[in-house]
C-alpha positions in Angstrom: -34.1 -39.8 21.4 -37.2 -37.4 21.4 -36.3 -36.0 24.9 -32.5 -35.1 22.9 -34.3 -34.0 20.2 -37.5 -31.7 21.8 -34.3 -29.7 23.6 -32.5 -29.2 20.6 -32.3 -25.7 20.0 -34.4 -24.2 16.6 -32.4 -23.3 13.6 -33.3 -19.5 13.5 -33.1 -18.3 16.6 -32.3 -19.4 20.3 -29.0 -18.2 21.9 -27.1 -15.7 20.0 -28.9 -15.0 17.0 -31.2 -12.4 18.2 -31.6 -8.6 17.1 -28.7 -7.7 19.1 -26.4 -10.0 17.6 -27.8 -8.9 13.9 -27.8 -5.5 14.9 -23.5 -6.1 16.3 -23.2 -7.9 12.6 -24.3 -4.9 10.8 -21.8 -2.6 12.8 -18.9 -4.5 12.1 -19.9 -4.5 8.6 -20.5 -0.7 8.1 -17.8 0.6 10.4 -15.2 -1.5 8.6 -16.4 -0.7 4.9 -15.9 3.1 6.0 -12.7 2.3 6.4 -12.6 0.0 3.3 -13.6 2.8 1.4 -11.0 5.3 2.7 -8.3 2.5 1.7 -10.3 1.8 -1.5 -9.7 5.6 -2.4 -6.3 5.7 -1.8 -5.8 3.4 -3.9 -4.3 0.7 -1.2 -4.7 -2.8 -1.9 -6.7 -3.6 0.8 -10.0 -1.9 0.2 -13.8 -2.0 0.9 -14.0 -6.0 0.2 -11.4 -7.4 2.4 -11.9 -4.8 5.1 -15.4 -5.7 5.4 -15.1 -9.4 5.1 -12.5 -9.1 7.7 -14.1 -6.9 10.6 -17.5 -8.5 9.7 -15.8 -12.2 9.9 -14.0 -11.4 12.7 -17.5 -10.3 14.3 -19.0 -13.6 13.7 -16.2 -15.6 15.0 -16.4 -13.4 18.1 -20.3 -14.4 18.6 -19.6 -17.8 17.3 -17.4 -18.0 20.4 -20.1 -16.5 23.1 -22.8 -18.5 22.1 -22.4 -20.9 19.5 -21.8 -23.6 22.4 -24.6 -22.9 24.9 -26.2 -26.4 23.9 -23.4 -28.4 25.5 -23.1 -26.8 28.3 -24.0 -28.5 31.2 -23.1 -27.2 35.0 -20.4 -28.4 36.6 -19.7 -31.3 33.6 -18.7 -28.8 30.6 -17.3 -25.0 31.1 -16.5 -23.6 28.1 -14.4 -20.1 27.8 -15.7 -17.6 25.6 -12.4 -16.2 24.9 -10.5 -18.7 23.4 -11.9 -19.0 19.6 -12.1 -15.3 19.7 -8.1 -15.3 20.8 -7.2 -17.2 17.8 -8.5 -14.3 15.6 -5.5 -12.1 16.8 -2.9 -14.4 15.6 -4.8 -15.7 12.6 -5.3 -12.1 11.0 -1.3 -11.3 11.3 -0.7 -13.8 8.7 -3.3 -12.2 6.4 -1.5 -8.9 7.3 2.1 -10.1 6.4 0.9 -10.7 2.7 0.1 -7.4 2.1 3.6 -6.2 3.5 6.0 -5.9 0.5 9.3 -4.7 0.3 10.7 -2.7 -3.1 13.5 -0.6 -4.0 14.6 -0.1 -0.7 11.4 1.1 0.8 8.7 -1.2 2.7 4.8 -0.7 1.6 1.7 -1.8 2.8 2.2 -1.3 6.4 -0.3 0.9 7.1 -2.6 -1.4 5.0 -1.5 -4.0 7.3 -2.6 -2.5 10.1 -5.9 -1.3 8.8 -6.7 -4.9 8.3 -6.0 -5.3 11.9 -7.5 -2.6 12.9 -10.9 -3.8 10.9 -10.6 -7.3 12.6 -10.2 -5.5 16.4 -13.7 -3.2 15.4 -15.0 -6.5 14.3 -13.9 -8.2 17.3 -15.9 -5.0 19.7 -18.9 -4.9 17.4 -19.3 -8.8 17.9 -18.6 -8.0 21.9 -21.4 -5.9 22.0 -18.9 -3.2 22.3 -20.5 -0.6 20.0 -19.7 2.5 21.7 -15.9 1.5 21.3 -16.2 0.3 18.1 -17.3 3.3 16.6 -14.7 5.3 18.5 -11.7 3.6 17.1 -13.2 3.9 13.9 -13.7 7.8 14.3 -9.7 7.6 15.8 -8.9 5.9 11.8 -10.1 8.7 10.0 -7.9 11.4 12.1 -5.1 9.2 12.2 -5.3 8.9 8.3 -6.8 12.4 7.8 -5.3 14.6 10.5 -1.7 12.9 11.2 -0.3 13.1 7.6 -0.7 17.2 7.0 0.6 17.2 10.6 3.7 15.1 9.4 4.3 17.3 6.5 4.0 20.7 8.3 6.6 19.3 10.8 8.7 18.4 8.2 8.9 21.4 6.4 9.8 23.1 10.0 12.0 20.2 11.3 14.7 18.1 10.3 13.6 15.2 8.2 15.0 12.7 5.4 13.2 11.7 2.3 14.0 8.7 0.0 13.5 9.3 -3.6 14.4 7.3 -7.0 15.6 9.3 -9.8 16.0 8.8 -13.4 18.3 11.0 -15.3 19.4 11.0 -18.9 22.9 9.8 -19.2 26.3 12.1 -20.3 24.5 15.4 -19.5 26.4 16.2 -15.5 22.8 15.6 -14.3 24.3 13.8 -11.2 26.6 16.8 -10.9 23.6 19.2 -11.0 21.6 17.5 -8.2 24.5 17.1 -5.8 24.8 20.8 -6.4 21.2 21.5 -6.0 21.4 19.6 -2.7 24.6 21.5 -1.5 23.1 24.8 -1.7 19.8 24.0 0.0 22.5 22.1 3.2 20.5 18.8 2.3 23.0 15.9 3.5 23.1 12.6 0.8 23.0 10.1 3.8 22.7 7.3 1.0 23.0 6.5 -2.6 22.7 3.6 -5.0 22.6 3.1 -8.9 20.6 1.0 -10.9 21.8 -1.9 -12.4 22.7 -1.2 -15.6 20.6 -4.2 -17.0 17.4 -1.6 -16.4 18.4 0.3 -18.9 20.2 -0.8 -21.3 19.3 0.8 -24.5 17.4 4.1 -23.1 20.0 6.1 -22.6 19.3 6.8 -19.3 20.2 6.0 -15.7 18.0 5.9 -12.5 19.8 6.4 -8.8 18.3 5.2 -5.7 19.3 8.2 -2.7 18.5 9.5 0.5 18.6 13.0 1.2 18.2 14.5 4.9 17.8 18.3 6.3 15.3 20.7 6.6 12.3 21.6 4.5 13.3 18.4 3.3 10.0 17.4 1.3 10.5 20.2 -1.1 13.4 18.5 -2.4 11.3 16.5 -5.0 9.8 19.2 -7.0 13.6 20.9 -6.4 15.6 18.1 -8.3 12.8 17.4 -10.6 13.6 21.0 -12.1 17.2 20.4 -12.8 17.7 19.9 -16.8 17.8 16.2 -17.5 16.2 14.8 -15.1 13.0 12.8 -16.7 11.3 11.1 -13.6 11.3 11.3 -9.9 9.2 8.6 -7.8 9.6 9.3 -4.1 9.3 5.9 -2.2 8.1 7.2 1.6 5.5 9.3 1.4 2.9 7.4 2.3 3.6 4.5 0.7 1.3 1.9 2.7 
């Protein structure tokens, strides 16, 4: 029993919970709250709390795996594979990511979320590696995906062919719907797709709402175009950026 206990390893300290590993913790933790806060002022749902617990957790888990069972060890008796705790993460965090999917009206949101929280588990995963170099690299690549790709998006758009999906509300007996296809005629914008509202949405305002799909070029103008026509009292476009 002494012998078992003298080679028991301290509490604070011993294999894996040097500096280094501290040092990989506080990575995962900073990286991932940068991008916490990006989501956090976007306004996404997924912000600085659950990005950090994530890439931070997922960092621990990823040490947990490399050291926390060097005391058992024993050559040739017990071989334990660093990878296959760590593994687990991967599936795990795709269940975490399907509950901030959601689909409405038509239009999915919470995709890009979704794959923030991924992403923050992966730098998590690095940091805890020892990976630093790529974990801040990856984090730099988030910031021009989010940053860079989106104005890049809209300047094609404006150049290119492109569709939009929009929901509008329109006050009722007024030709509104008239106008709009009208609007969208002129402009050679092609209604790929069109829905109403149920009428139980309402009953009582004296208005209708229209769930469409307009495609053609300089297509994301088409908003501010039909919110002009005379009657129409809201427009809420469902895919621009809605993750």
């Amino acid at each position: 029993m002494d012998l078992w206990l003298a080679a028991d390893p301290p509490f604070f300290g011993g294999p894996g919970q040097g500096v280094r590993q501290i040092v990989e913790l506080f990575v995962a933790f900073g990286l991932t709250a940068l991008i916490g806060l990006e989501r956090e002022i976007q306004g996404k749902s997924a912000g600085v709390r659950t990005q950090t617990i994530v890439g931070t957790a997922a960092a621990l888990i990823l040490l947990v795996s490399k050291y926390g069972f060097t005391d058992v060890l024993q050559d040739g008796l017990v071989v334990v594979d660093p990878s296959r705790v760590a593994a687990q993460i991967v599936s795990g965090i795709g269940f975490l990511g399907a509950g901030i999917i959601i689909f409405r009206r038509g239009s999915v949101h919470g995709l890009t979320t979704a794959a923030a929280v991924w992403e923050s588990a992966a730098i998590g995963m690095a940091a805890g590696a020892g990976l630093l170099l790529l974990a801040v690299t990856v984090t730099a690549m988030h910031f021009l995906i989010i940053v860079g790709f989106m104005p890049l998006a809209r300047w094609l758009s404006a150049r290119l062919s492109g569709s939009v999906t929009m929901h509008v509300t329109y006050e009722e007996g007024r030709g509104v719907m008239s106008r709009l296809l009208q609007a969208c005629d002129r402009r050679q914008w092609q209604l790929t797709d069109l829905s109403a509202d149920a009428p139980s949405e309402h009953t009582g305002t004296g208005s209708s709402g229209v769930l469409l799909t307009l495609s053609g070029r300089s297509i994301l103008t088409a908003p501010t175009v039909l919110a002009g026509i005379d009657g129409v009292t809201a427009i809420r476009q469902l895919d621009d950026d809605p993750d």
